[in-house]
C-alpha positions, 0 to 999 in steps of 0.5 A, spaced: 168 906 272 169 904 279 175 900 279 177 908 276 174 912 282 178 906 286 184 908 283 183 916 284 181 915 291 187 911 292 193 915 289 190 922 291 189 919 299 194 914 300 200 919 296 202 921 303 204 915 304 210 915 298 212 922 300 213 922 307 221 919 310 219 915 315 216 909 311 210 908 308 208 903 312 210 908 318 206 914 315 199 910 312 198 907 319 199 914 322 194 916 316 191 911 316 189 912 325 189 920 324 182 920 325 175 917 325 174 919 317 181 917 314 180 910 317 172 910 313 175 913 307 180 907 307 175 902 308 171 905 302 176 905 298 177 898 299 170 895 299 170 899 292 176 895 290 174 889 292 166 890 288 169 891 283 173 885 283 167 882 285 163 885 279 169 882 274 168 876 277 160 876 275 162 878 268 166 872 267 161 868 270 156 870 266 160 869 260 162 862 262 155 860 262 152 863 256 159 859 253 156 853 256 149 853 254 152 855 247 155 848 246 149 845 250 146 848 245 150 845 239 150 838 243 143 837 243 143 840 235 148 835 233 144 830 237 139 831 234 141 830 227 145 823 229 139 821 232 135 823 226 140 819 222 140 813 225 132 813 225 133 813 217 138 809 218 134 803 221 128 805 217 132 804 210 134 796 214 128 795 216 124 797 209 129 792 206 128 787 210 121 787 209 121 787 201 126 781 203 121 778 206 115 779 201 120 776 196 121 770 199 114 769 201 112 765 195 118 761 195 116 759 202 110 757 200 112 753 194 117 749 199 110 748 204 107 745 198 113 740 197 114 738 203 106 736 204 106 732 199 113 729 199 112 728 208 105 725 206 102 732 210 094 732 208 092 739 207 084 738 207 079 744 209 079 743 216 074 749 217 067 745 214 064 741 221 065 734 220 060 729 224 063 726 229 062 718 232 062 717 240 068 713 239 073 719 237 074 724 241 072 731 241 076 735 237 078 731 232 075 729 226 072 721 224 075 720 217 082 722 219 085 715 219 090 714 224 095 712 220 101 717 222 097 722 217 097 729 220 091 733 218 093 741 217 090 746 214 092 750 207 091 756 211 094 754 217 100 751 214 101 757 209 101 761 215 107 758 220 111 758 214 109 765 212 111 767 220 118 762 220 120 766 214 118 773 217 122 771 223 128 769 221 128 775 216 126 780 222 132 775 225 137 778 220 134 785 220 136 785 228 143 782 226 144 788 220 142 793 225 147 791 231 154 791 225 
């Protein structure tokens, strides 16, 4: 509506101008300096013209950045639903490499149990107070010979082996995450 009200005021003040003989620049300037309100209706004319393309430009400013939180919204909506599949993703991995482990977990006891019989480990209740001579030194215990022997506990050595298996399955776990 403004950009029409510019153009009336334009062609119905300014028309003078393609009239005249003696040249368009000639007779607007002679318009144009006539008197104190034709300069002021000039200038009006030409602030409104000005306002108007001021007003377009906001218009597509405003409709650039609406476009723009559109697509931030969908990013963030795409995002979201990546990141939402990487965590299943790595649940379904990590979920997998604990029923591994829990597999394995009897077999490696088993292995213990070979290995301290076959490498002369002695497994012995370790957990029942043994007297102790003046002679031993503290901590350890008078019967355990000193032949090369070393004295663990069932729980203990279930224990290590049972960490050295979760360890090396969280190992393989963190490589099939990282492919």
């Amino acid at each position: 509506m403004l950009t029409g009200i510019a153009t009336w005021l334009l062609k119905g003040w300014l028309s003078r101008w393609a009239v005249t003989a003696e040249g368009e620049i000639k007779d607007g300037w002679r318009w144009l300096t006539a008197s104190p309100v034709h300069l002021l209706l000039a200038l009006c004319a030409i602030l409104a013209c000005y306002g108007a393309w001021e007003h377009r430009g906001r218009i597509r400013a405003q409709d650039r950045a609406e476009q723009c939180q559109q697509a931030s919204v969908a990013a963030k909506k795409a995002q979201d639903a990546l990141r939402a599949k990487e965590r299943a993703d790595y649940q379904e991995k990590a979920s997998h490499a604990q029923e591994v482990h829990t597999a394995r977990v009897p077999a490696v006891r088993a292995a213990n149990d070979a290995y301290a019989v076959t490498h002369r480990v002695r497994k012995d209740d370790l957990t029942t107070p043994v007297a102790v001579s003046s002679a031993t030194p503290a901590g350890v215990r008078a019967e355990v010979p000193s032949l090369g022997l070393v004295a663990v506990s069932d729980a203990d050595l279930q224990a290590c082996s049972a960490a050295t298996e979760y360890a090396v399955t969280l190992r393989e776990w963190a490589v099939s995450v990282s492919q």
